[in-house]
C-alpha positions as CSV (number, residue, x, y, z in Angstrom):
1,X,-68.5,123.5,246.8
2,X,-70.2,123.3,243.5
3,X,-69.8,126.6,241.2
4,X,-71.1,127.6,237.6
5,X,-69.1,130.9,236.6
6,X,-70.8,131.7,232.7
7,X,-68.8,134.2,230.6
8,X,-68.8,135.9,227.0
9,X,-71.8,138.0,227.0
10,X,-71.7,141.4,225.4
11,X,-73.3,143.8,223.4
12,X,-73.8,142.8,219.8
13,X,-75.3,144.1,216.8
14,X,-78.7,141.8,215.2
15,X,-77.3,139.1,213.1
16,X,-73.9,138.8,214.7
17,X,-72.8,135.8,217.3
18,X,-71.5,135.3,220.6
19,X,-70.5,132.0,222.3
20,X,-71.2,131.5,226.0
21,X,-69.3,129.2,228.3
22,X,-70.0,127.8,231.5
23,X,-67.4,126.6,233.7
24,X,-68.3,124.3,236.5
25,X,-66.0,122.8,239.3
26,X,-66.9,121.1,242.7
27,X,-68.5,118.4,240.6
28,X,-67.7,115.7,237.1
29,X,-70.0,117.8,234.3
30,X,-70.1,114.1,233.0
31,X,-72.3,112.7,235.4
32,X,-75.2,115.4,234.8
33,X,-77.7,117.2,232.1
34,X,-77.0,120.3,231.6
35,X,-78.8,123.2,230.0
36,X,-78.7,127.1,229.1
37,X,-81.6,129.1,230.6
38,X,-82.8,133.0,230.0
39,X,-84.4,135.4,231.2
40,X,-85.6,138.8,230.7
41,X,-86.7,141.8,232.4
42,X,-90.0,141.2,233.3
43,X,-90.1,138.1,231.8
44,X,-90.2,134.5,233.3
45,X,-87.1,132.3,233.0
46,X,-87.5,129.8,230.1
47,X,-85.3,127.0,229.4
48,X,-83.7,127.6,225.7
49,X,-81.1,124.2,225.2
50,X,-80.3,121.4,227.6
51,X,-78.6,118.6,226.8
52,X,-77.9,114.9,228.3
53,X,-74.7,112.7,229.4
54,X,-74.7,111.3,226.0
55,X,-74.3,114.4,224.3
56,X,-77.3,112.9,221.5
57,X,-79.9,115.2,220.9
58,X,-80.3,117.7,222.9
59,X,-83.5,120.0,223.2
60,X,-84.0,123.4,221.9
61,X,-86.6,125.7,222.2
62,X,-88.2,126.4,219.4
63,X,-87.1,130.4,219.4
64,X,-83.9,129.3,219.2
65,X,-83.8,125.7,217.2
66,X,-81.5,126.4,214.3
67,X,-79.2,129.2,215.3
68,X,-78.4,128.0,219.0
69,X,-75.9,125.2,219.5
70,X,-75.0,123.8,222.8
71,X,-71.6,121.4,223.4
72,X,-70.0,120.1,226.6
73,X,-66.7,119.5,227.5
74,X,-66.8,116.9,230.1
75,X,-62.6,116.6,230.3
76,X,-62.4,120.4,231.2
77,X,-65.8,120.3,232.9
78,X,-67.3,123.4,230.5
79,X,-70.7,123.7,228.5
80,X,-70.8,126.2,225.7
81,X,-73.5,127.5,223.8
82,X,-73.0,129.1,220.6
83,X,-75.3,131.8,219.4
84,X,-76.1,132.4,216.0
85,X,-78.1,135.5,214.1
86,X,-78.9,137.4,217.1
87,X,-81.8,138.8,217.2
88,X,-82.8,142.0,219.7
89,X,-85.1,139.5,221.4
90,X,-82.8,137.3,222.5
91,X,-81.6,140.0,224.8
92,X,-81.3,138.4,228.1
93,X,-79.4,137.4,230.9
94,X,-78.0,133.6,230.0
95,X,-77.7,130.7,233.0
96,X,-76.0,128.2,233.2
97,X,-77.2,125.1,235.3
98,X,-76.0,121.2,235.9
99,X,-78.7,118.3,237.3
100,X,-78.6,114.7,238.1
101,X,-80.6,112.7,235.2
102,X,-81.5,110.5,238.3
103,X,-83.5,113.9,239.4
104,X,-84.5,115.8,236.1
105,X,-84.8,112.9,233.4
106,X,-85.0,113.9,230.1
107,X,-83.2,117.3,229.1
108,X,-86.2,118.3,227.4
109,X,-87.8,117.9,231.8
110,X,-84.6,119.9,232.4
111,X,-85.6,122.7,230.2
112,X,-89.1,122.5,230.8
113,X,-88.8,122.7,234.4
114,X,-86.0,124.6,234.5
115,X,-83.7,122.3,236.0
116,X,-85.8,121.0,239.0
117,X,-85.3,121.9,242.3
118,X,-82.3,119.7,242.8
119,X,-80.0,121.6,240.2
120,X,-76.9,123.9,240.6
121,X,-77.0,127.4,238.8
122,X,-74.5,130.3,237.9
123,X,-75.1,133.6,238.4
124,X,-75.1,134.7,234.6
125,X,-74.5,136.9,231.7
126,X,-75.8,139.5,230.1
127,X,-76.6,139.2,226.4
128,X,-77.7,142.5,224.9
129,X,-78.4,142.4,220.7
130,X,-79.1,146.1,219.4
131,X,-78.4,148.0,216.9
């Protein structure tokens, strides 16, 4: 059985940082794009950083590009994004999901599509930024 379990939201003050992880089991992390997905209340879930086997650049939106980095871990099957100057609209809940390049294709597809309907999700975490 395939799980994503994400972990290290919070609350945080605007400016500050927070670094996600998502840990997967029930499948090799190495043999799949991954990618870090929010989504809002009321709001539609966008795709915000995915990134390929080959670990070379990975995609970014562009309200993120710059203070988001996203890493893998393919030994101890985890993905990790790190989250720079907060800012109150980044206040979301944070997925994590895994998909086979042979049915997504190109992370920036992953993100764009948000994963396809072939990929594997967690159930979250919160990220609130506010002062």
């Amino acid at each position: 059985q395939v799980q994503l379990v994400e972990s290290g939201g919070g609350l945080v003050q605007p400016g500050e940082s927070l670094k996600l992880s998502c840990a997967v089991s029930g499948l090799s992390l190495a043999y799949f794009t991954i990618g870090w997905f929010r989504q809002a209340p009321g709001k539609e879930r966008e795709g915000i950083s995915c990134m390929g086997r080959n670990d070379r650049n990975p995609y970014y939106a562009d309200s993120v590009q710059g203070r988001f980095t996203v890493s893998r871990d393919d030994d101890k099957n985890i993905v990790y994004l790190e989250m720079n100057r907060l800012r109150p609209e980044d206040s979301a809940k944070y997925y994590c999901a895994a998909a086979s390049p042979l049915h997504i294709g190109s992370v920036q597809t992953m993100c764009t599509y948000l994963g396809g309907p072939n990929a594997y999700w967690g159930r979250g975490t919160q990220v609130t930024v506010s002062s």
